[in-house]
C-alpha positions in Angstrom: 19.7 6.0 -41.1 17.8 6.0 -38.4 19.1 5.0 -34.7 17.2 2.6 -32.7 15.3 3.1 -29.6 17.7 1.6 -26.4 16.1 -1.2 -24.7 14.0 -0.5 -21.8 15.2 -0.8 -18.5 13.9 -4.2 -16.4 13.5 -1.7 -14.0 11.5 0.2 -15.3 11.6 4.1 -16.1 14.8 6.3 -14.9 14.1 8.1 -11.9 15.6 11.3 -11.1 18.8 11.1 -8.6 16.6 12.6 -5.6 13.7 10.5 -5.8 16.5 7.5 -5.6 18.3 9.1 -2.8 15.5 10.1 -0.8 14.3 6.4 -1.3 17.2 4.8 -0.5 17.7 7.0 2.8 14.4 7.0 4.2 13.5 3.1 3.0 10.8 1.1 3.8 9.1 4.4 5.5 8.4 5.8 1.5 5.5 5.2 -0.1 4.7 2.4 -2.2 4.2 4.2 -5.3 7.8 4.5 -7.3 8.2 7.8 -8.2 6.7 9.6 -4.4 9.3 10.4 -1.7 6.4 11.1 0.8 7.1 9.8 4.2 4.0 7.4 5.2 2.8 6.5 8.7 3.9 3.6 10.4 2.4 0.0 9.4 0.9 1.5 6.1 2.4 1.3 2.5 1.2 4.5 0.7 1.8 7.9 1.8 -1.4 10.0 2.8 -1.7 11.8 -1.0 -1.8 8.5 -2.6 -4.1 6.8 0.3 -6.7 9.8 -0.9 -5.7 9.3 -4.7 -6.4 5.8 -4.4 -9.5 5.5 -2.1 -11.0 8.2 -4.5 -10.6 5.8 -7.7 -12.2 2.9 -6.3 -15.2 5.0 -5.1 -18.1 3.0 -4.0 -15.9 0.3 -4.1 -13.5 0.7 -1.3 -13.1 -0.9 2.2 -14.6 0.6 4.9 -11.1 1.1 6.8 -10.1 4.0 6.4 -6.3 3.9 5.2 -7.1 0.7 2.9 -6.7 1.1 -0.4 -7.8 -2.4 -1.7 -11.6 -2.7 -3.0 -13.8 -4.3 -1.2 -15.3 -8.1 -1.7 -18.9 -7.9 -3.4 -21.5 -6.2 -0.7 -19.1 -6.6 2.0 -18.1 -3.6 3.5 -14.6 -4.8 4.1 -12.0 -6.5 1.6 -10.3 -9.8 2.2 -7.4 -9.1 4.2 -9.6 -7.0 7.2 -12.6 -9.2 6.8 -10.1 -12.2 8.0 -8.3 -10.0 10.5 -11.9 -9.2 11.9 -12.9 -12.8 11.6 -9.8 -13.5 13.5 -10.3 -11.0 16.5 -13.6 -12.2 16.6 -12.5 -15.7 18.1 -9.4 -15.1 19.6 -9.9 -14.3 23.3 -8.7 -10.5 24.7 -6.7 -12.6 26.9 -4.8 -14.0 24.8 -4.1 -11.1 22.3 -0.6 -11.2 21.1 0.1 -14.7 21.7 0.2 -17.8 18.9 0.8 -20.6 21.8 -3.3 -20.8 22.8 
């Protein structure tokens, strides 16, 4: 008789108790990737190993900003999210920086 495989989780994999405690301490400051505990900067999602790890896989691919790690759109240098936020700067006045009433 053989004994059947347990159904897998809906959440995926188990992860050890100090990758889940170090996660739940530190919070939205871990990296993106579910089983890393590294600390990132603010205002980005993936810790500086897996920035490296990820702009390295997309190779020729990847946006030119430096901490992005989403490819690029076709021969422009940038992908979609910075090419908008460029667009963006580009007819916003300095003066008005910061504020959504213009």
């Amino acid at each position: 008789m053989s004994v059947p495989d347990p159904a897998p989780s809906p959440r995926g994999p188990a992860r050890p108790w100090w990758v889940l405690l170090s996660r739940w301490m530190n919070g939205a400051r871990v990296c993106a990737v579910p089983d890393c505990i590294e600390l990132t900067d603010p205002d980005l999602w993936h810790c500086r190993t897996h920035i490296r790890e990820l702009r390295a896989a997309l190779g020729e691919h990847r946006c030119a900003e430096p901490d992005c790690v989403v490819p690029r759109d076709g021969d422009d240098p940038l992908c979609h999210d910075h090419r908008d936020a460029e667009l963006i700067a580009g007819y916003v006045p300095e003066s008005a920086a910061g504020r959504w009433n213009m």
